[in-house]
MIDREN-910040 format. One record per atom (N, C-alpha, C): residue in one letter; x, y, z. Coordinates in steps of 0.2 Angstrom, whole numbers, padded with zeros to 4 digits, always signed. Layout:
N
AXYZ/...
***
This chain:
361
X+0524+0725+0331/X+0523+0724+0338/X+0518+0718+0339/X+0520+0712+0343/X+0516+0708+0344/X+0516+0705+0350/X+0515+0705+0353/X+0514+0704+0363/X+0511+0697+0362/X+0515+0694+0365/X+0513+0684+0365/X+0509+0686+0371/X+0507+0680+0372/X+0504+0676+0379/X+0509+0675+0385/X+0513+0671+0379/X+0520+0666+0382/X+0525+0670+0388/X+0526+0678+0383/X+0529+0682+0387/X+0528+0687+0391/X+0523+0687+0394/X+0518+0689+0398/X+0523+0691+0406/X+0525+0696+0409/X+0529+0694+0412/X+0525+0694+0418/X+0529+0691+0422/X+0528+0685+0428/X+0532+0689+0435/X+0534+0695+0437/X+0535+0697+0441/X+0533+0698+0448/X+0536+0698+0454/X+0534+0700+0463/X+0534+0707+0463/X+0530+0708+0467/X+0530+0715+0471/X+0537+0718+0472/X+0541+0712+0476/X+0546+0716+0478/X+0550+0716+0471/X+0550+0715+0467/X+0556+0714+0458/X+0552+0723+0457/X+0545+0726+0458/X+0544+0730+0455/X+0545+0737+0459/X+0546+0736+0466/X+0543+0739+0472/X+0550+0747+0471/X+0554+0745+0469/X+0560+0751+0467/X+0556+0754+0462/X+0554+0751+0457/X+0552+0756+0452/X+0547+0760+0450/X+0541+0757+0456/X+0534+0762+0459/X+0538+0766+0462/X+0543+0765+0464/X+0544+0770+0473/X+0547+0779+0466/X+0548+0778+0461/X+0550+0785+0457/X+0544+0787+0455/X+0538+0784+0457/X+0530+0787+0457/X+0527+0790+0462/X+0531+0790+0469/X+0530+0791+0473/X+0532+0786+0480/X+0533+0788+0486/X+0534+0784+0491/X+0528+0780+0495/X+0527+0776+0498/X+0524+0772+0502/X+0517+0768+0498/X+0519+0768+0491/X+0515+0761+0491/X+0518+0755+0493/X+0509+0752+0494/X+0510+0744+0497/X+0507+0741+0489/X+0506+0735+0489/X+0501+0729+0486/X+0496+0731+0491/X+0490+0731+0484/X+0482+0728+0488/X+0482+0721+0484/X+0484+0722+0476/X+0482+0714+0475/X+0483+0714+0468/X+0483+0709+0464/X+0484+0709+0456/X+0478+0711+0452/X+0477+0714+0447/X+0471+0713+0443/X+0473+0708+0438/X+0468+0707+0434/X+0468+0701+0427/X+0472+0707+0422/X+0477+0703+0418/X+0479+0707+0411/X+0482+0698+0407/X+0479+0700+0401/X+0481+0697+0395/X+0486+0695+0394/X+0490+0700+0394/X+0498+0701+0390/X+0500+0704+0394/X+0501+0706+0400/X+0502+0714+0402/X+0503+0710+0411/X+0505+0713+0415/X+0501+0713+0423/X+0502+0717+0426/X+0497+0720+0431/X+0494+0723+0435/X+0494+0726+0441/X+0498+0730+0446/X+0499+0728+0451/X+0495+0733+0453/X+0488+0732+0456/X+0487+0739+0459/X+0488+0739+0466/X+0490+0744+0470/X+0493+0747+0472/X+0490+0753+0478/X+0491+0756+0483/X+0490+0761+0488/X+0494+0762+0493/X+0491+0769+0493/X+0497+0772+0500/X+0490+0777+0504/X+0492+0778+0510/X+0487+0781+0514/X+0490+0788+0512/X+0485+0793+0512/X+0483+0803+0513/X+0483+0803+0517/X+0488+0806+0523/X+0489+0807+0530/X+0485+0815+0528/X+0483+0818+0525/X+0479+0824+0526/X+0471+0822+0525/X+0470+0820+0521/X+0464+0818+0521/X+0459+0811+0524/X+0465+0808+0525/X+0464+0800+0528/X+0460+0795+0522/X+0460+0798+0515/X+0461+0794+0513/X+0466+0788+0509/X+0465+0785+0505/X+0470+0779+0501/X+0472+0784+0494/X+0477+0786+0490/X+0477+0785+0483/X+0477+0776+0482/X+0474+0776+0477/X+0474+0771+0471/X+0477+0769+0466/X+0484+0766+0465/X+0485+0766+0457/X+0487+0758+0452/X+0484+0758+0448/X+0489+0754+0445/X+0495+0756+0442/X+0498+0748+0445/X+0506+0750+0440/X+0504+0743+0435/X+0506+0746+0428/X+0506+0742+0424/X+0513+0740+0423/X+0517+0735+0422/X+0522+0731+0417/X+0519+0728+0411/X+0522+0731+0407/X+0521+0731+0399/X+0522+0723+0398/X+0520+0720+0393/X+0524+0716+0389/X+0530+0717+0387/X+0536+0714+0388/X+0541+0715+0383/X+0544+0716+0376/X+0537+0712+0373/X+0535+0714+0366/X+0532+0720+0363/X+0530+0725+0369/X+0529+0732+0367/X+0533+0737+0366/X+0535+0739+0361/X+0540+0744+0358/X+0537+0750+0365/X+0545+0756+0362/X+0542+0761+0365/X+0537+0766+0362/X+0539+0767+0356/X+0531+0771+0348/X+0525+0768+0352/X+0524+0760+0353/X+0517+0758+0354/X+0514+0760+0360/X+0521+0761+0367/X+0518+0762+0372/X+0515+0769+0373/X+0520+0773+0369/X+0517+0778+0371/X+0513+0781+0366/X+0509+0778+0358/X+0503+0778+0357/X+0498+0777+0362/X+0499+0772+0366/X+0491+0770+0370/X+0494+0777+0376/X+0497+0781+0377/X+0498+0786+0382/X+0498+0792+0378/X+0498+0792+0373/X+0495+0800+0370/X+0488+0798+0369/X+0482+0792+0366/X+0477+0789+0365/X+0474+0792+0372/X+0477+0790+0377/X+0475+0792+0384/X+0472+0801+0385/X+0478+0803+0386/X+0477+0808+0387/X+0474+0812+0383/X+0473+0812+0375/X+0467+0814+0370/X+0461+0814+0374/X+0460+0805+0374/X+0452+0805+0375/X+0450+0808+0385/X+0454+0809+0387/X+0452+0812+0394/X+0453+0822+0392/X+0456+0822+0389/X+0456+0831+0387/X+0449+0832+0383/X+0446+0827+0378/X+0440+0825+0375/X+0434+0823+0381/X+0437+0824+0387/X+0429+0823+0391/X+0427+0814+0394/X+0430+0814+0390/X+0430+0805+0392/X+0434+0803+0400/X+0428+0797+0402/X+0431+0794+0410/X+0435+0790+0408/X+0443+0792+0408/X+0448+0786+0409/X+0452+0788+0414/X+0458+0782+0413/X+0462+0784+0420/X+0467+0790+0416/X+0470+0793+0423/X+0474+0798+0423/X+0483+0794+0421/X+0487+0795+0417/X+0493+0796+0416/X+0498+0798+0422/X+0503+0795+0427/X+0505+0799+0433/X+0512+0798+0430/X+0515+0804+0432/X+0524+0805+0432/X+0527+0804+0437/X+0533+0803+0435/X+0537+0801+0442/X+0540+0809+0446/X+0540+0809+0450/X+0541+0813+0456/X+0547+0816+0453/X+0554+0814+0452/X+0561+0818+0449/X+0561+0821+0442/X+0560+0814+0438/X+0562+0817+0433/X+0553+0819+0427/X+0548+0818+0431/X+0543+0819+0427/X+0539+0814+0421/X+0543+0808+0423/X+0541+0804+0415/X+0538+0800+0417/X+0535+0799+0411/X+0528+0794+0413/X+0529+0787+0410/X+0534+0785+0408/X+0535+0778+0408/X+0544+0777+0410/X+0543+0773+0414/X+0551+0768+0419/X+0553+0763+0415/X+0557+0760+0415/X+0558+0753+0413/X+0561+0750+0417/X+0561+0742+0417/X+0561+0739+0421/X+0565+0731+0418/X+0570+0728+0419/X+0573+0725+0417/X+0574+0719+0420/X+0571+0711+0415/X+0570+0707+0418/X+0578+0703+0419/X+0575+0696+0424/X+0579+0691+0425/X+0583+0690+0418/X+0579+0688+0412/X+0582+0688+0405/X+0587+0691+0402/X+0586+0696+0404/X+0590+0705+0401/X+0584+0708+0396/X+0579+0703+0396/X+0574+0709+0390/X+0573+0713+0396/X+0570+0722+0393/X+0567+0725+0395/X+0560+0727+0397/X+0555+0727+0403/X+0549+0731+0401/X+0546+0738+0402/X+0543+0739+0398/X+0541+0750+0398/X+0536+0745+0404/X+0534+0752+0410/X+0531+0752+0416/X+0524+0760+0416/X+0522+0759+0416/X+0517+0764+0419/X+0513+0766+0426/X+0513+0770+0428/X+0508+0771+0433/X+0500+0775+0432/X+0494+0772+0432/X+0489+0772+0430/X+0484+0776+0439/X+0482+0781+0437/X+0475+0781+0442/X+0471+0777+0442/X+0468+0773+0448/X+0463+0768+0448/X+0452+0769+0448/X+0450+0768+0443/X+0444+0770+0443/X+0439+0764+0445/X+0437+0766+0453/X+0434+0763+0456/X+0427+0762+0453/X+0423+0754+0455/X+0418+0753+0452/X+0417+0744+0448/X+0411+0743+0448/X+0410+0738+0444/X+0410+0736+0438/X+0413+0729+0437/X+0414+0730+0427/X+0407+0729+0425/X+0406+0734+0418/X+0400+0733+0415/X+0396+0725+0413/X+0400+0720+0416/X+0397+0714+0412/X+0394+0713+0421/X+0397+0714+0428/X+0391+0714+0432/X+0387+0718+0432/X+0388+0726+0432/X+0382+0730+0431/X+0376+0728+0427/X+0377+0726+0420/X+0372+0726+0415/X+0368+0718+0418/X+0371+0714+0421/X+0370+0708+0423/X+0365+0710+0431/X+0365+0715+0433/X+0364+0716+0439/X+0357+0720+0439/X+0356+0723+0431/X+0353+0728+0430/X+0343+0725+0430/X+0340+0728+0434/X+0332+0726+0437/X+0328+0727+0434/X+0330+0730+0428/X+0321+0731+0424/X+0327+0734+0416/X+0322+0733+0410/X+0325+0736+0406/X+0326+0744+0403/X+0322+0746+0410/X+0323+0754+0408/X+0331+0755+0411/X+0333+0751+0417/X+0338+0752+0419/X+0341+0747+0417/X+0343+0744+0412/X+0347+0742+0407/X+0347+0750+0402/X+0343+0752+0399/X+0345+0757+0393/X+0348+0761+0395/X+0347+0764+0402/X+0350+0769+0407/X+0357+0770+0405/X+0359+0761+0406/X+0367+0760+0405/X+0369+0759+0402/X+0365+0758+0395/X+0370+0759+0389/X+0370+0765+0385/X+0364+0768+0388/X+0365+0774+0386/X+0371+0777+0387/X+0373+0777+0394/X+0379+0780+0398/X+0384+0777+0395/X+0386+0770+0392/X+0389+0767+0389/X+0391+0771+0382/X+0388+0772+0379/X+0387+0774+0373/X+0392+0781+0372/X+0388+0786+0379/X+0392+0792+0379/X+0401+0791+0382/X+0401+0786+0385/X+0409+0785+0387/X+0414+0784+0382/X+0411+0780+0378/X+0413+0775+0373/X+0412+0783+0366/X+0408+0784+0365/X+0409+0790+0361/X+0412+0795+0360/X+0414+0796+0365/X+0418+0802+0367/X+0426+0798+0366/X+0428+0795+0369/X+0435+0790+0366/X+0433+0790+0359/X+0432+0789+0356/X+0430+0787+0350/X+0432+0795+0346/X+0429+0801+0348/X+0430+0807+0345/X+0435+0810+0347/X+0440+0808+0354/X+0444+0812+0354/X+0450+0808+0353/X+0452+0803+0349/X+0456+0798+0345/X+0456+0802+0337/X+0448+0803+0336/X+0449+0807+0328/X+0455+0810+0328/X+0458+0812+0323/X+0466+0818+0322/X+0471+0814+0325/X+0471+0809+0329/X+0479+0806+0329/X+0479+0804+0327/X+0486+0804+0326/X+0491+0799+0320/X+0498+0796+0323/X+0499+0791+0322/X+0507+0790+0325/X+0507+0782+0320/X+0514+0781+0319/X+0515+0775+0316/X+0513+0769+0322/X+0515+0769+0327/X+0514+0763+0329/X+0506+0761+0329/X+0501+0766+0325/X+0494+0763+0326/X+0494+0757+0319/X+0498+0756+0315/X+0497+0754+0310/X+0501+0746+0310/X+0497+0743+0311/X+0500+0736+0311/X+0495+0730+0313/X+0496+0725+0312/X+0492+0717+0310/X+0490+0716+0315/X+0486+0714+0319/X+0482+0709+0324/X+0475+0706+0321/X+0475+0700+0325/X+0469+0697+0323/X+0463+0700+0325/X+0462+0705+0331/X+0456+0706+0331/X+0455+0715+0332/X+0458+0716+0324/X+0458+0722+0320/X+0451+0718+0317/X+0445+0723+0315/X+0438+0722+0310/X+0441+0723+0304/X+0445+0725+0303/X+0447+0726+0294/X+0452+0718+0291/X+0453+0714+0298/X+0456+0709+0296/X+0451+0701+0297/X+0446+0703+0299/X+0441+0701+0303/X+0439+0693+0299/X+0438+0694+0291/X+0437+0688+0287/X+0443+0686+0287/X+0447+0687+0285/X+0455+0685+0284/X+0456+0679+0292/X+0455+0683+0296/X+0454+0679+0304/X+0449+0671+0304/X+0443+0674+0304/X+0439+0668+0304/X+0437+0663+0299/X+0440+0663+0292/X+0442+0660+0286/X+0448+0656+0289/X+0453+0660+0292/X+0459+0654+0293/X+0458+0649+0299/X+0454+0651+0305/X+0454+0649+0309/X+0446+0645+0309/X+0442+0644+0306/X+0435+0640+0305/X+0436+0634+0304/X+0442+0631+0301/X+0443+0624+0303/X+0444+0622+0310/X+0446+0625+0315/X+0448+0624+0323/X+0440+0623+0325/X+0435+0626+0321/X+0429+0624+0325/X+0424+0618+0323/X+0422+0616+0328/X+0417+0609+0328/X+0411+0608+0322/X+0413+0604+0319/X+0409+0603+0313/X+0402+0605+0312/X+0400+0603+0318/X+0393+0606+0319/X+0391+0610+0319/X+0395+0616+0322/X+0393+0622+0319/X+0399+0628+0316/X+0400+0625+0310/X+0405+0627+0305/X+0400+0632+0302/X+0394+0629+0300/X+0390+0629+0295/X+0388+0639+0298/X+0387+0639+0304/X+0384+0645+0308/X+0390+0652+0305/X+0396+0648+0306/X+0401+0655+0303/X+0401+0657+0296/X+0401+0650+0293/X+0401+0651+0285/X+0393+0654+0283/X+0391+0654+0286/X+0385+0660+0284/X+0384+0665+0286/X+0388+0668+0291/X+0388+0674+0293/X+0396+0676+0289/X+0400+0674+0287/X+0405+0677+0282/X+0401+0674+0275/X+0396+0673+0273/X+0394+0672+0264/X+0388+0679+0266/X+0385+0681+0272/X+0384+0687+0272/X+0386+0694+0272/X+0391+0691+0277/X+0396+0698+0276/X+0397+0699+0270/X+0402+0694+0266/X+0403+0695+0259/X+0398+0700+0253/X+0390+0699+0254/X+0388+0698+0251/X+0384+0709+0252/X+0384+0709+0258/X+0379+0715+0261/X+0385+0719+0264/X+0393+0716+0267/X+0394+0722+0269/X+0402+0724+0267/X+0403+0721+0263/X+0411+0719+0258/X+0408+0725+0253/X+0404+0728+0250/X+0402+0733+0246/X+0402+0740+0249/X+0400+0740+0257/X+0402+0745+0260/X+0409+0748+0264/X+0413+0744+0262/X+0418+0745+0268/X+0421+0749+0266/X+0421+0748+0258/X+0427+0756+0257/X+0425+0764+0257/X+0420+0763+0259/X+0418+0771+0261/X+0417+0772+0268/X+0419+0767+0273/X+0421+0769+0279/X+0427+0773+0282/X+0427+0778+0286/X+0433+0781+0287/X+0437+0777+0291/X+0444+0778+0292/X+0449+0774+0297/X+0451+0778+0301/X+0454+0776+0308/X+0456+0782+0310/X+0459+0777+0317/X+0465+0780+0320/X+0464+0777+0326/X+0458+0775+0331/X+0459+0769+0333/X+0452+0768+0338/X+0456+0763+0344/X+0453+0762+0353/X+0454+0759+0356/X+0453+0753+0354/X+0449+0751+0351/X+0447+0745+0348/X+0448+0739+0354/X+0446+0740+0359/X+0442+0733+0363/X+0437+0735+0371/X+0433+0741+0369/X+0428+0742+0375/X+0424+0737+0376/X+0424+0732+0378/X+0423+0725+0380/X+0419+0728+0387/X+0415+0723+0388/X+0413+0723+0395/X+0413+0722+0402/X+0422+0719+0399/X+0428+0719+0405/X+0433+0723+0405/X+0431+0729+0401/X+0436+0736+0401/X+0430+0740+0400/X+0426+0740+0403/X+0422+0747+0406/X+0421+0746+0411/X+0420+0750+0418/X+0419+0752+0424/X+0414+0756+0425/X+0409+0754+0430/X+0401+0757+0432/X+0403+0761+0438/X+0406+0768+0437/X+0405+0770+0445/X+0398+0771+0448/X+0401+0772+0454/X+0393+0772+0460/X+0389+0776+0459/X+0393+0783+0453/X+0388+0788+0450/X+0383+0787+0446/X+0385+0779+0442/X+0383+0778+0436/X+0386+0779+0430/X+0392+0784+0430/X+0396+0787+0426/X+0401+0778+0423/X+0404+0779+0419/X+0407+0773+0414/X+0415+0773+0414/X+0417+0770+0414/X+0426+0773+0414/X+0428+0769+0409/X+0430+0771+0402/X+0435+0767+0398/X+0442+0765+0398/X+0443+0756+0401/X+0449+0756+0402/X+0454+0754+0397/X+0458+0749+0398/X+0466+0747+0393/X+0463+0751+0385/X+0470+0753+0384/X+0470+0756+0378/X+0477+0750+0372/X+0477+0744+0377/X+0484+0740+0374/X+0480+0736+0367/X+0475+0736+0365/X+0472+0735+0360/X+0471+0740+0355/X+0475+0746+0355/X+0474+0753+0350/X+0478+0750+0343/X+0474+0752+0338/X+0476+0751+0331/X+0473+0759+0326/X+0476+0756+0322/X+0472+0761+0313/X+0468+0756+0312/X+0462+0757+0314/X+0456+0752+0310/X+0448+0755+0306/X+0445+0752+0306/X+0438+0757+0304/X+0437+0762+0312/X+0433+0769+0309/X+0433+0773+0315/X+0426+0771+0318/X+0421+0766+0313/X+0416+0763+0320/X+0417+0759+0322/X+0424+0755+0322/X+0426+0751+0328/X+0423+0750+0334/X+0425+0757+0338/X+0422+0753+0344/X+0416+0753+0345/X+0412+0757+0342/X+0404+0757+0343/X+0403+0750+0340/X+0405+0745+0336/X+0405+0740+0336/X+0407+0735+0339/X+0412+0734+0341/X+0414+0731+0346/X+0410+0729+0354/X+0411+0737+0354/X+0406+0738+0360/X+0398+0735+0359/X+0396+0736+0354/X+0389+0734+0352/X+0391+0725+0354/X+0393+0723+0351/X+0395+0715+0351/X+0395+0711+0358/X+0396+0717+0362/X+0396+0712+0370/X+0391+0716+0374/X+0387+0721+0370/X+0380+0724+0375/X+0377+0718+0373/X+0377+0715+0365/X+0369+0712+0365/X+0371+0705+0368/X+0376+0703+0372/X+0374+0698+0376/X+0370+0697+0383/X+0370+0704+0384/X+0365+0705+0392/X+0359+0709+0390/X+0357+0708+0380/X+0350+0707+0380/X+0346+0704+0381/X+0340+0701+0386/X+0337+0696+0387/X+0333+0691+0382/X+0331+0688+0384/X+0327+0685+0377/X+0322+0687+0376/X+0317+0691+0380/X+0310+0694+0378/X+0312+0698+0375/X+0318+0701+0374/X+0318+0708+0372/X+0320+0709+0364/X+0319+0713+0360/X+0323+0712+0353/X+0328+0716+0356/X+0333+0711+0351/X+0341+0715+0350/X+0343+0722+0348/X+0341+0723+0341/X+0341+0730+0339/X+0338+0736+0341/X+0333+0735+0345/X+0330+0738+0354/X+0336+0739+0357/X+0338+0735+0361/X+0340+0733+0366/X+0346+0738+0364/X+0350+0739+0358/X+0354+0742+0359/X+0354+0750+0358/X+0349+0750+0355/X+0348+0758+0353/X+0349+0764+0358/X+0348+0763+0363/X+0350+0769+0368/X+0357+0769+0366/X+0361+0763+0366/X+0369+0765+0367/X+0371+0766+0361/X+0369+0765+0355/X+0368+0769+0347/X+0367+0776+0347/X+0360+0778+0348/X+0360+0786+0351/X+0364+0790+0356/X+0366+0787+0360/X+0372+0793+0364/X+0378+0790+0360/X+0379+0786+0358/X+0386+0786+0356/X+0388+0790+0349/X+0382+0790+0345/X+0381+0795+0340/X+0382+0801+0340/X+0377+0805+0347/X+0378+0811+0348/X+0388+0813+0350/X+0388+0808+0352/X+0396+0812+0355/X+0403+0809+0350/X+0400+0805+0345/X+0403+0804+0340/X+0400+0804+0333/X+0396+0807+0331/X+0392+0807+0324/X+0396+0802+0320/X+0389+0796+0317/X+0392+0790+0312/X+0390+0794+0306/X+0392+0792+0300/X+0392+0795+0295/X+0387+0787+0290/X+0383+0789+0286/X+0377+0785+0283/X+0383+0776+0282/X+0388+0776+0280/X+0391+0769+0279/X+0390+0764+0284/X+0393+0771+0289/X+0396+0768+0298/X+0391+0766+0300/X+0385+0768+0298/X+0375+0765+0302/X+0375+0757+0299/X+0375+0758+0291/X+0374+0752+0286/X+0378+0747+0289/X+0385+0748+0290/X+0389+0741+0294/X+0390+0741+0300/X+0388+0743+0305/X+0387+0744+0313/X+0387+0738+0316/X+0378+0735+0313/X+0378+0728+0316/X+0382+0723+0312/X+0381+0722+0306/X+0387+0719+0303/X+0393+0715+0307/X+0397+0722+0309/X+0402+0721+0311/X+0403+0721+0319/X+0399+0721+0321/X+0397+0719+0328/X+0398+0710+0329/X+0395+0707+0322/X+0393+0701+0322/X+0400+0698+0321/X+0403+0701+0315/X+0408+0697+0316/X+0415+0698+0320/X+0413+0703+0324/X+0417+0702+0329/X+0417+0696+0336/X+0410+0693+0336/X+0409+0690+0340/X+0410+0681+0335/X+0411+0683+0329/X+0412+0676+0323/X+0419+0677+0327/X+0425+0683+0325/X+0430+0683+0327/X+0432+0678+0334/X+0429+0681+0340/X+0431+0679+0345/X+0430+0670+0347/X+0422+0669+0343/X+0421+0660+0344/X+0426+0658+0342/X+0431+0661+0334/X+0435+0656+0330/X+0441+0658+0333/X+0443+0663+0337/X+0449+0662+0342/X+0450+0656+0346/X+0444+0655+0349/X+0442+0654+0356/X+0441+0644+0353/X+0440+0644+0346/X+0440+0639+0343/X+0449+0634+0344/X+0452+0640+0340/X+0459+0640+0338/X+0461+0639+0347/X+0460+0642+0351/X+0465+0640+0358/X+0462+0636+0362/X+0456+0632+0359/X+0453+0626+0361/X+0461+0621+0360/X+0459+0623+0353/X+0465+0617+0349/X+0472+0615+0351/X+0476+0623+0355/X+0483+0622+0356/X+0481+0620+0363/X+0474+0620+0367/X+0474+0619+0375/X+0467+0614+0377/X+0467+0610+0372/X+0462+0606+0372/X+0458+0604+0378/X+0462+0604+0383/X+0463+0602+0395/X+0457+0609+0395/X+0457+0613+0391/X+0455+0619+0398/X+0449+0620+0394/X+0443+0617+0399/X+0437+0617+0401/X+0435+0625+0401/X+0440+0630+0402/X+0436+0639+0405/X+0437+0642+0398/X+0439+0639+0391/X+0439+0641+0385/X+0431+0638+0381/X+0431+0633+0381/X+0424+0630+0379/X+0417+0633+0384/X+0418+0632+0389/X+0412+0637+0393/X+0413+0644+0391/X+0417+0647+0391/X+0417+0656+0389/X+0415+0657+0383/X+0414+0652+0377/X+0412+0653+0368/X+0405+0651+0369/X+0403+0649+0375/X+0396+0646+0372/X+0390+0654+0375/X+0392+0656+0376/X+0385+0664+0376/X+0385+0666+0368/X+0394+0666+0367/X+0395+0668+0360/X+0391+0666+0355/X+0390+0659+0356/X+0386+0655+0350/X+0380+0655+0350/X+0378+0655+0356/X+0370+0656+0360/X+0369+0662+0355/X+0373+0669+0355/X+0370+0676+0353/X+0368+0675+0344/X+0375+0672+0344/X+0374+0669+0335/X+0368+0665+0333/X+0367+0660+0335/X+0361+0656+0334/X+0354+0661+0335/X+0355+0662+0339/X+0348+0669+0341/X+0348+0674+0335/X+0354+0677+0332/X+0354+0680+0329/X+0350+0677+0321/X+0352+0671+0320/X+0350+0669+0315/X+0341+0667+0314/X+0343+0664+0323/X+0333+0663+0322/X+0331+0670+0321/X+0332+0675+0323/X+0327+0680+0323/X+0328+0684+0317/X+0333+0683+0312/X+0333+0686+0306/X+0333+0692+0306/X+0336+0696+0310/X+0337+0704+0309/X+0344+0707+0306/X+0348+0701+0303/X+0353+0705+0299/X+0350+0710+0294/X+0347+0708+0290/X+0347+0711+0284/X+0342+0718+0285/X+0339+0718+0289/X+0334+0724+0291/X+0338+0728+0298/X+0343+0727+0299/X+0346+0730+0304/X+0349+0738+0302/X+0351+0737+0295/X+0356+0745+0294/X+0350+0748+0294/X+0341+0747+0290/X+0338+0750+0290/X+0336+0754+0296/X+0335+0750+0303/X+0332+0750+0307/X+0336+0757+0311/X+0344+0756+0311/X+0347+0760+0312/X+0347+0766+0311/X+0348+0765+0305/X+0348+0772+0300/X+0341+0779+0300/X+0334+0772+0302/X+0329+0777+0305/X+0330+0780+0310/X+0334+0778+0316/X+0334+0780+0322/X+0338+0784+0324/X+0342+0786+0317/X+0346+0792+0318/X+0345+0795+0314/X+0339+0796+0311/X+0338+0801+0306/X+0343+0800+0299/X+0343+0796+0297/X+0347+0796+0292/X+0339+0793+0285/X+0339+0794+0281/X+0334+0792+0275/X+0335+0788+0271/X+0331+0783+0272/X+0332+0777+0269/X+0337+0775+0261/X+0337+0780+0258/X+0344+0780+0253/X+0352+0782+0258/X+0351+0785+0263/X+0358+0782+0268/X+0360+0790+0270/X+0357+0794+0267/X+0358+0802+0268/X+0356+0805+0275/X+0356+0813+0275/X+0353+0813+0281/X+0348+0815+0280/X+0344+0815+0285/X+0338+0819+0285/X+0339+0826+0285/X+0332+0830+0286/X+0333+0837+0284/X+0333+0841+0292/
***
């Protein structure tokens, strides 16, 4: 499975308005959301009993998504919500009960369709951005941590073939990725990746074969998490799900908290509330502590040297160059303040783990 850019389909309202209507009758458009690969149409109809709106999105797949894959990220779904986790609800069609339609373009390819409950609220990158002191920053990563942990735990035990297969921004492919694509980046700071991969190599290539894999969501980005008005976190797109390391997303997720740590603040602080709740509702195992930050980092190596690479095919777009620079801002900070190497320690104390990597008693 590999979902282009290219083929991203490009569909009206009215091209999908038949095939919402087998989810139910009198939705309208409220309006598009942002998707990658995918598009969005969310969607309402007024509750003549309660006065109020349902909400839903309907998703159009890519055409590149087999059916194995769609319906991994729709059993992933439904695990991590039976597991206690804030995601959307799964919804069936009215007749025959199924949760995905298809929908057949101008081309004659086909695409799988979904209807998603819609979870109201702010993405985590305004929240955190909005957040008035740093108690009420930890507040929300802490809540972050339990959202994100709980996905994480109720993913443990599946299995399906479609989790298994090559993307670039899989962590287990992660040097393979920014080894091929670190020629796309600016001279100047070449040198910035090639030290954080001669560290990786050196501190956390000896760890990796003792991490567990397992299916993971693998992209709780800070533009797929949701702040309700309760404070409660909602896990969104599961279209990033692979077999990769199982602290994936605690790292990942680590990789876009410590952008909205300030600058007074130390990083490895800054993140530990969302460490601790995320532990509690996922337990990391003494490895998963040792490469945490690690691979936190180089996921955000990953992303510059994407971001490098579609500079190159789109040299004109000005909103790729400004989006890489927080990235490298985080990098450069990372470097001046030297807290990689004393990072798994730091970790490992604040979870009780003992400094030879065991647990404590």
């Amino acid at each position: 499975m590999d979902s282009t850019l290219d083929d991203r389909p490009t569909l009206t309202w009215q091209e999908v308005a038949t095939v919402v209507a087998r989810f139910g009758e009198g939705f309208e458009l409220e309006k598009m959301l942002p998707s990658e690969r995918d598009q969005n149409f969310l969607i309402r109809r007024p509750d003549p009993i309660s006065g109020n709106e349902d909400r839903v999105v309907f998703k159009v797949h890519n055409p590149n998504d087999s059916p194995d894959f769609v319906e991994l990220q729709s059993l992933a779904l439904e695990r991590a919500v039976a597991g206690g986790a804030s995601c959307q609800r799964l919804l069936r069609t009215t007749g025959s009960n199924e949760a995905v339609e298809t929908l057949t373009l101008a081309s004659g390819r086909a695409c799988l369709c979904r209807a998603l409950s819609f979870l109201p609220g702010r993405m985590l990158a305004e929240a955190a951005a909005a957040a008035a002191s740093e108690q009420e920053r930890a507040a929300l990563f802490a809540e972050v941590g339990r959202s994100v942990g709980r996905v994480s735990a109720g993913l443990q035990g599946l299995e399906h073939p479609a989790g298994d297969r090559e993307f670039p921004w899989d962590l287990c492919a992660c040097e393979d990725v920014i080894t091929l694509r670190s020629g796309d980046v600016v001279a100047e700071r070449r040198h910035i990746l090639d030290g954080f991969l001669e560290r990786y190599r050196a501190r956390l290539k000896p760890v990796l074969g003792r991490l567990r894999r397992s299916i993971a969501h693998n992209d709780p980005n800070d533009h797929n998490l949701v702040v309700a008005s309760s404070g409660s976190v909602g896990v969104l797109d599961f279209g990033d799900i692979l077999r990769t390391y199982t602290v994936a997303d605690a790292a990942i997720c680590m990789a876009y908290l410590l952008f909205h740590i300030s600058p007074g603040a130390g990083l490895l602080e800054g993140v530990l509330p969302f460490v601790l709740a995320y532990h509690a509702e996922c337990p990391l195992e003494a490895a998963e502590v040792d490469a945490l930050f690690g691979l936190a980092l180089m996921r955000v190596c990953t992303s510059v040297s994407m971001s490098a690479y579609q500079t190159k095919l789109d040299p004109d777009n000005e909103y790729l160059l400004i989006s890489a620079q927080p990235a490298w801002k985080l990098l450069e900070r990372v470097v001046a303040e030297g807290i990689e190497e004393w990072a798994p320690a730091f970790f490992r104390k604040a979870l009780g783990f003992d400094t030879d990597g065991s647990s404590g008693p």
